[in-house]
N, CA, C and O atoms as a DFTB+ gen file, in Angstrom:
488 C
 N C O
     1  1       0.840      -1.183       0.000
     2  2       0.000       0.000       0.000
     3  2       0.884       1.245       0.000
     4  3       1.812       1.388       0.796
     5  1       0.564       2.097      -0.891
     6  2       1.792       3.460      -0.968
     7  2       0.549       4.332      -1.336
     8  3      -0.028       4.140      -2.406
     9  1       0.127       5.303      -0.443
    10  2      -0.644       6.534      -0.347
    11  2       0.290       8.151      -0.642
    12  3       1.484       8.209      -0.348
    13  1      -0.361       9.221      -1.170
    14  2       0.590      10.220      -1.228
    15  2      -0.428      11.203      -1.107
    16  3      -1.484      11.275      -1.735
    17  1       0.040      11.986      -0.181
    18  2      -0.863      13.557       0.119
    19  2       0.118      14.738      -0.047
    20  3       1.210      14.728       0.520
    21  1      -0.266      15.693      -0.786
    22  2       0.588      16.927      -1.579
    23  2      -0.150      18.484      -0.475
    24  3      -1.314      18.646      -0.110
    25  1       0.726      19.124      -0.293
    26  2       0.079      20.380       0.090
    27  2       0.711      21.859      -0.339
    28  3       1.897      21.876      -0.009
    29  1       0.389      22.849      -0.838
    30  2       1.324      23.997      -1.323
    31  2       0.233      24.957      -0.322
    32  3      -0.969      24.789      -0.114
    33  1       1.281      26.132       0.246
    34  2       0.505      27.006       0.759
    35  2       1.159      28.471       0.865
    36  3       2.373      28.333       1.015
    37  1       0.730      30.020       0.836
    38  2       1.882      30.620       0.761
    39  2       2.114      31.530       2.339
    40  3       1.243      31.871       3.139
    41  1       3.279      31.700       2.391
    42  2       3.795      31.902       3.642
    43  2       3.517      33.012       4.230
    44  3       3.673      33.160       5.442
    45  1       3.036      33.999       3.384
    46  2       2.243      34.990       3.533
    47  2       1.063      34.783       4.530
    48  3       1.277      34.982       5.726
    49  1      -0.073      34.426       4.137
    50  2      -1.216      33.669       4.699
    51  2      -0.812      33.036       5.782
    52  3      -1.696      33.323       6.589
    53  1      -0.043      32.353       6.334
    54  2       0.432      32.061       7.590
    55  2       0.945      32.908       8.728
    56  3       0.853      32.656       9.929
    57  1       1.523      33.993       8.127
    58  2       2.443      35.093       8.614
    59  2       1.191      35.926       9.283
    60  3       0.831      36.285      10.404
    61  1       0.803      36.004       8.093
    62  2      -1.117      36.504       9.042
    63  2      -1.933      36.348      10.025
    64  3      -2.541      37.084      10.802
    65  1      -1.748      34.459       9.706
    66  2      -2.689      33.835      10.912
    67  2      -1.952      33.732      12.142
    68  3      -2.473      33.365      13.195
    69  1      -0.359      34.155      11.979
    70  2       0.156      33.807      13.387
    71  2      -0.313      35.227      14.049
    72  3      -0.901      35.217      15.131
    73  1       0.068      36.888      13.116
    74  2      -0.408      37.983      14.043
    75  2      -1.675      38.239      14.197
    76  3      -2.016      39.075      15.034
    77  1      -2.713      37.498      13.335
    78  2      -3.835      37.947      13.505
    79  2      -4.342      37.092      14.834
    80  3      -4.583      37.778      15.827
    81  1      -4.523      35.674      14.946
    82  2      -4.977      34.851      16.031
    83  2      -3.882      33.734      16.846
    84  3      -3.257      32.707      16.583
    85  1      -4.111      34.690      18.021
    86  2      -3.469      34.895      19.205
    87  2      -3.164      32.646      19.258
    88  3      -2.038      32.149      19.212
    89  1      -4.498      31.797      19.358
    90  2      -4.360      30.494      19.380
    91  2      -3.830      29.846      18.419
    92  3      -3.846      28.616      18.369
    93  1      -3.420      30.421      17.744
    94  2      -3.086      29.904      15.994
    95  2      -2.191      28.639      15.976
    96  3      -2.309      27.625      15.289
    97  1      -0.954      29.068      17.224
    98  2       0.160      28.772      17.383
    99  2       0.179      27.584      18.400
   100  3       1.096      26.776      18.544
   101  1      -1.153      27.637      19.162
   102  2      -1.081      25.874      20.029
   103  2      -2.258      25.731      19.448
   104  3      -2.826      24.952      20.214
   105  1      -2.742      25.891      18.888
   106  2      -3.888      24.818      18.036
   107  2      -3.360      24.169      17.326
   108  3      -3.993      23.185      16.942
   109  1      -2.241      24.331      16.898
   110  2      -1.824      23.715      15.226
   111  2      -0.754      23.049      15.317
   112  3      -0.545      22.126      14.530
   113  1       0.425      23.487      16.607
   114  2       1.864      23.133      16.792
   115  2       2.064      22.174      17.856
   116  3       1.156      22.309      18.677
   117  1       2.698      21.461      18.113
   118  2       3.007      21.268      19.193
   119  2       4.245      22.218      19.973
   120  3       4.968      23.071      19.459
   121  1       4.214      21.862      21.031
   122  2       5.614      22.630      21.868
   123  2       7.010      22.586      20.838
   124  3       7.630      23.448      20.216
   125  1       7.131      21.262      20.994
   126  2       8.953      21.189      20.007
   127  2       8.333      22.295      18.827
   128  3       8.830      23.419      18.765
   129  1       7.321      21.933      17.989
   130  2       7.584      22.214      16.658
   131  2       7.365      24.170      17.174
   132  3       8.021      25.015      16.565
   133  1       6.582      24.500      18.087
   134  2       6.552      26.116      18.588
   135  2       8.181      26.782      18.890
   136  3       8.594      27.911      18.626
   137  1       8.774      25.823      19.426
   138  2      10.100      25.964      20.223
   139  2      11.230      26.023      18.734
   140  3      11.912      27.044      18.646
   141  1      11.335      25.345      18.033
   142  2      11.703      25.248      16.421
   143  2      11.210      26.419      15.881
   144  3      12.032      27.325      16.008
   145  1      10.417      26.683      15.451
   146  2       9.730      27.512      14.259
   147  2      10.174      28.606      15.075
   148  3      11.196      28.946      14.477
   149  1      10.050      29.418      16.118
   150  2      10.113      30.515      16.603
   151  2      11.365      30.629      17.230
   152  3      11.576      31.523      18.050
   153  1      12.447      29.572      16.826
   154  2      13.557      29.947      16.626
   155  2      14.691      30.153      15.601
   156  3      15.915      30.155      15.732
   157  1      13.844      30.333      14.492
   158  2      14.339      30.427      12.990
   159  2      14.338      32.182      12.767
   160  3      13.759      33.047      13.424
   161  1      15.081      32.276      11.768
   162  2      15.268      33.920      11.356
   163  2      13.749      34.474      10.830
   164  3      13.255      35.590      10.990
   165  1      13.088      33.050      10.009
   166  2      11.583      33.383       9.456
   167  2      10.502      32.581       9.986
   168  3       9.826      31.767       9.358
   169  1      10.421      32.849      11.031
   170  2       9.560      31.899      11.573
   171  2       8.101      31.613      10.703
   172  3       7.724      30.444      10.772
   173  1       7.554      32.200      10.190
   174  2       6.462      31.966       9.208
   175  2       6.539      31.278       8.411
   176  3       5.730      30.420       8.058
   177  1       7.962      31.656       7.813
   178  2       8.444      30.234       6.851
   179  2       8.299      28.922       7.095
   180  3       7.695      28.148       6.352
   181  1       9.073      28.504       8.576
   182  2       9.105      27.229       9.209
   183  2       7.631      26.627       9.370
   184  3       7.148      25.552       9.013
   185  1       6.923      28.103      10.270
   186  2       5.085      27.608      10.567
   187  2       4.516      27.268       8.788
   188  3       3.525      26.569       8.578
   189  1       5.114      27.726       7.966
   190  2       3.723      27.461       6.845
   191  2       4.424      25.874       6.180
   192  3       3.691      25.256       5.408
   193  1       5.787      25.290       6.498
   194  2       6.175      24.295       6.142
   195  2       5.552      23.018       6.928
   196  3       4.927      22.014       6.588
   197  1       6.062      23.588       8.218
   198  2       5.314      22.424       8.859
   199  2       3.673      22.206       8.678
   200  3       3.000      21.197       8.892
   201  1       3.351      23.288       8.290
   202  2       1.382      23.116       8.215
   203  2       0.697      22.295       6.921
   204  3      -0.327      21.613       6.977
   205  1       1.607      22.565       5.637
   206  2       1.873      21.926       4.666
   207  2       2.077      20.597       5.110
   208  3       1.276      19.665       5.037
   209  1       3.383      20.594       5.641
   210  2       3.274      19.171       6.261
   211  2       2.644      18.248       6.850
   212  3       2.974      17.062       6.859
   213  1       1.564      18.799       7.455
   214  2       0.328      18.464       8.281
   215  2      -0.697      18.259       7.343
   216  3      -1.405      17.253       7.375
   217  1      -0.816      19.137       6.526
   218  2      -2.279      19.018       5.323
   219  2      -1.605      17.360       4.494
   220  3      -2.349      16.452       4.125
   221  1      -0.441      17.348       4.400
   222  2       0.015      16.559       3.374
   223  2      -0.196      15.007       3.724
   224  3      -0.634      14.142       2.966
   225  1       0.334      14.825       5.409
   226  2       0.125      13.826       5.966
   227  2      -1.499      13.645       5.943
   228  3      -2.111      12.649       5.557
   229  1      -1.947      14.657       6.369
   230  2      -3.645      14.237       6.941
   231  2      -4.107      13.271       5.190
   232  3      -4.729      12.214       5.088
   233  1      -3.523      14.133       4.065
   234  2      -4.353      13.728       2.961
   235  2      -4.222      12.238       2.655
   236  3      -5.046      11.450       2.190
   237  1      -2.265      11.981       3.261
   238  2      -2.193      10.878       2.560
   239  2      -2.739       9.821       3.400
   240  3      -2.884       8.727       2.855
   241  1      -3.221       9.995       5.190
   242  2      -4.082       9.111       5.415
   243  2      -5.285       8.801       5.195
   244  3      -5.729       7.841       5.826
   245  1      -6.118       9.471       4.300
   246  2      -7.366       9.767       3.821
   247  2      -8.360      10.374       4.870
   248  3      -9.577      10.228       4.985
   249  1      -7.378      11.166       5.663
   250  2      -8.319      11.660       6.543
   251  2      -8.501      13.402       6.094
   252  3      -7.513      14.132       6.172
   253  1      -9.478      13.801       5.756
   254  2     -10.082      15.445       5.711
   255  2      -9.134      16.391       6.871
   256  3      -9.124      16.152       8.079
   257  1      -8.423      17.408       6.256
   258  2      -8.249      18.365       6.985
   259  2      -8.644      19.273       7.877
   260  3      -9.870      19.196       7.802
   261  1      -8.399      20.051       8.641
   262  2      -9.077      21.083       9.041
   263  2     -10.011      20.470      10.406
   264  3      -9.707      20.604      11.592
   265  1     -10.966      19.918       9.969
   266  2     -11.991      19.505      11.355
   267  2     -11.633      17.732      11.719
   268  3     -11.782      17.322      12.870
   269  1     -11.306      17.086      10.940
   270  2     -11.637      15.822      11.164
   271  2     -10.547      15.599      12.210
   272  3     -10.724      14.731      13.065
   273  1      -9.383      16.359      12.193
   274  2      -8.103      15.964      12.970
   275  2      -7.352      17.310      13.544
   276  3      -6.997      18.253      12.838
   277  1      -7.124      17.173      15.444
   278  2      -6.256      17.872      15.722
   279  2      -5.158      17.618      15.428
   280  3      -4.468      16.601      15.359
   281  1      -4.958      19.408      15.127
   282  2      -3.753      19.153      13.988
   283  2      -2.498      19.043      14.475
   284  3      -1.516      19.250      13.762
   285  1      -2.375      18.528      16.415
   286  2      -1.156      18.411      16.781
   287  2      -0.729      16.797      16.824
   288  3       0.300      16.221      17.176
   289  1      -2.200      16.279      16.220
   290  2      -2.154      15.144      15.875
   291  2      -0.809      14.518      15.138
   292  3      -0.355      13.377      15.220
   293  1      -0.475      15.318      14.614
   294  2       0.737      15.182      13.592
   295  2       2.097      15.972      14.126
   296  3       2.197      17.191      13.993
   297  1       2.830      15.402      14.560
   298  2       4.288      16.237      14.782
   299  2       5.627      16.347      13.738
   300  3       6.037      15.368      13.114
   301  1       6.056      17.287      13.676
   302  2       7.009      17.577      12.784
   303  2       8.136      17.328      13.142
   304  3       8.334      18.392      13.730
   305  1       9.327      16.614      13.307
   306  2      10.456      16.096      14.291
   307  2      11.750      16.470      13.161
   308  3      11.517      16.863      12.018
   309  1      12.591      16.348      13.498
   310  2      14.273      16.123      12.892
   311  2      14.629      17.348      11.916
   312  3      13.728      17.985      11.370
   313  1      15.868      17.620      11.741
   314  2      16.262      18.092      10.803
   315  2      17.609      17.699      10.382
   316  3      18.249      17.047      11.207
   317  1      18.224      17.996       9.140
   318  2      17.256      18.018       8.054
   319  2      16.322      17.658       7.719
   320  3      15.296      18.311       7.525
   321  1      16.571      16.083       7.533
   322  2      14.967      15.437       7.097
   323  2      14.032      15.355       8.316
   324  3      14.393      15.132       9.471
   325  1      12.877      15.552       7.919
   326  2      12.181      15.639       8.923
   327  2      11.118      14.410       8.864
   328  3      10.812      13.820       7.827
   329  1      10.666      14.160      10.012
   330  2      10.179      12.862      10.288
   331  2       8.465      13.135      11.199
   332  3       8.125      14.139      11.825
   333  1       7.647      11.820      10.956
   334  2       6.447      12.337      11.688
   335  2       6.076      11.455      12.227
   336  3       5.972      10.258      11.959
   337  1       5.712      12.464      13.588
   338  2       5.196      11.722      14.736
   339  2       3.865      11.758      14.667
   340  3       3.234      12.802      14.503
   341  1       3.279      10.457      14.805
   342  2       1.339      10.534      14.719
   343  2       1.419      10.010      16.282
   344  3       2.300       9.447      16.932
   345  1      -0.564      10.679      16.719
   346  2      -0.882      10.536      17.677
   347  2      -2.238      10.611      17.761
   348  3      -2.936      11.367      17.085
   349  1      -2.702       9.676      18.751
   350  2      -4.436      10.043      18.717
   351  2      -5.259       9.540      17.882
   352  3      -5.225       8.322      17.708
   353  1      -6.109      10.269      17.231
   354  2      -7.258       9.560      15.764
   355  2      -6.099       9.270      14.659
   356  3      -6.024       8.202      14.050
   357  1      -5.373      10.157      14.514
   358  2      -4.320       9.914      13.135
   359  2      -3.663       8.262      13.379
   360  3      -3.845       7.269      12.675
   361  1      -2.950       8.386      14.483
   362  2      -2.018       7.368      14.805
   363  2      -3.068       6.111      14.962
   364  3      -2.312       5.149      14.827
   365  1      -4.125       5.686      15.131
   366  2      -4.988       4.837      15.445
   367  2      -5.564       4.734      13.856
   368  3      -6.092       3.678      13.507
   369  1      -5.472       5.615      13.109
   370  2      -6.315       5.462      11.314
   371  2      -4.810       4.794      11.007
   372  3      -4.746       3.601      10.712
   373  1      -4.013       5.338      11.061
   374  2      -2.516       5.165      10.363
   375  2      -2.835       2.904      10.864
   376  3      -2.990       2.045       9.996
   377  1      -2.828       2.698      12.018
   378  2      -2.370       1.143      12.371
   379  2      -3.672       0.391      11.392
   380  3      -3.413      -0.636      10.765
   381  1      -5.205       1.075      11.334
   382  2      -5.944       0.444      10.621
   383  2      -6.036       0.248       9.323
   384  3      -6.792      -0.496       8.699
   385  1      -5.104       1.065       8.910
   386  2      -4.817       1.349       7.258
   387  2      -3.466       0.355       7.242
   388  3      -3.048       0.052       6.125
   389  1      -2.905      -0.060       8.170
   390  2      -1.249      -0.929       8.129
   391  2      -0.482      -0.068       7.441
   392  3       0.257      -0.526       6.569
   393  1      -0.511       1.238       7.682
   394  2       0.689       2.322       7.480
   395  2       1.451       1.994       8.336
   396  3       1.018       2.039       9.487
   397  1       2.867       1.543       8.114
   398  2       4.186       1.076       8.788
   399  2       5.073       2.597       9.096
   400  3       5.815       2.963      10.008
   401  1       4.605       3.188       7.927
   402  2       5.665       4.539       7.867
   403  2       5.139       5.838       6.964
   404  3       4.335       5.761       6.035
   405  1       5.815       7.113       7.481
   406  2       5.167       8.275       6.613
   407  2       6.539       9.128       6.300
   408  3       7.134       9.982       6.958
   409  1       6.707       8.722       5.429
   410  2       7.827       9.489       4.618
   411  2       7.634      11.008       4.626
   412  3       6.456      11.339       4.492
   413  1       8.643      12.155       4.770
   414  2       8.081      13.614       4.192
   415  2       8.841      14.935       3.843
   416  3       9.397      15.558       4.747
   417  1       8.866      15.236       2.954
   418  2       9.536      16.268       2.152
   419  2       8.917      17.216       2.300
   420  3       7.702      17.127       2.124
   421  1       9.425      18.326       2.633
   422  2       8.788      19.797       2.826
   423  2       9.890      20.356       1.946
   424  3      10.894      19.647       1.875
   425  1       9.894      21.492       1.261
   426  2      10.671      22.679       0.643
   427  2       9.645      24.102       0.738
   428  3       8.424      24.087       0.888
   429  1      10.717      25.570       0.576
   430  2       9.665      26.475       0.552
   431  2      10.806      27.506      -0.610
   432  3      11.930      27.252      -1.045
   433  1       9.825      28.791      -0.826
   434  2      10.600      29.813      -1.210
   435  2      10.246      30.841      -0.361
   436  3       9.874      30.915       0.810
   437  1      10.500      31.761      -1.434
   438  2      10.425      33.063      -0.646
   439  2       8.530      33.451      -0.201
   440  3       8.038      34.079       0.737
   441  1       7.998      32.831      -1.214
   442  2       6.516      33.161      -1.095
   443  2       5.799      31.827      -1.064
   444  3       4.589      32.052      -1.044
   445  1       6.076      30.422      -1.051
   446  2       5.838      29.495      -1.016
   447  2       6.060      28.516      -0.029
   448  3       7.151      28.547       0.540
   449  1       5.137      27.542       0.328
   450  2       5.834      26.091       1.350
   451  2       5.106      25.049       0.525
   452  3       4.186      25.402      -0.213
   453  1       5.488      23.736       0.620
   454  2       4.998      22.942      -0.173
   455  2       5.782      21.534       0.603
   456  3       6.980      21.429       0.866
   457  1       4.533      20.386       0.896
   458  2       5.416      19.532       1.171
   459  2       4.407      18.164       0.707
   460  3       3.318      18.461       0.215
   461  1       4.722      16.795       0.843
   462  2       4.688      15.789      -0.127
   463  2       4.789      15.027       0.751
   464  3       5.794      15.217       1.437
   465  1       4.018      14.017       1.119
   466  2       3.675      12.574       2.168
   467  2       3.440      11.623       1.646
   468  3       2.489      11.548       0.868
   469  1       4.306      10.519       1.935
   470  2       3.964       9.202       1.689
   471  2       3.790       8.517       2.514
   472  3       4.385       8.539       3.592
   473  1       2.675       7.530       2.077
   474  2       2.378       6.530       3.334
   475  2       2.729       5.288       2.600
   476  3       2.667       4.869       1.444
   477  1       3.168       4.831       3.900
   478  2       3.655       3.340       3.071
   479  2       3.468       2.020       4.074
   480  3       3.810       2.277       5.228
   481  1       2.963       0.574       3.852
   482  2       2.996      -0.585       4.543
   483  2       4.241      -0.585       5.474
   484  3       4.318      -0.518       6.701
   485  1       5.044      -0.666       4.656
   486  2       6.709      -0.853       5.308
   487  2       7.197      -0.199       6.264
   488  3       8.354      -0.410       6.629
């Protein structure tokens, strides 16, 4: 079984939601990934990669974004490559689906984040 969920988003729009709403930042993050991102030169950058990252995973478990899953459900770990931690409804869909593993590539630019999930048996 090899699943793939894609997400592009621009960093702008994130940069927003962090000054506009005050919860933005523990609704969506966990601690490490708050403690990370807001220690980068662009922190908006980091927040709209990892969120990408989150839309990307949610898709490739076939689970709906946004409401179906807290989105700290999903953790963003390591660098360089970065690695994901599931938990909760995700991590419990992930064992019923026999997802062994979730592969994940994030990249961004200057006005862009975009990242790419695979789910895989193995």
């Amino acid at each position: 079984m090899i699943s793939v969920g894609t997400d592009l988003i621009e960093i702008e729009r994130i940069r927003r939601a962090l000054g506009r709403y005050a919860s933005f930042r523990e609704r969506c993050f966990t601690e490490a990934e708050r403690a990370y991102c807001d220690s980068r030169a662009n922190p908006a950058q980091s927040y709209a990669g990892r969120f990408a990252g989150k839309e990307a995973v949610g898709k490739a478990l076939g689970f709906g974004v946004a409401r179906a899953f807290a989105w700290r459900e999903i953790e963003i770990v390591g660098r360089p490559k970065p690695s994901v931690r599931l938990s909760g409804r995700l991590a419990e869909r992930a064992a019923v689906l026999g997802v062994g593993s979730v592969d994940l590539s994030m990249t961004h630019s200057r006005e862009l984040a975009q990242a790419v999930a695979v789910a895989t048996d193995g």
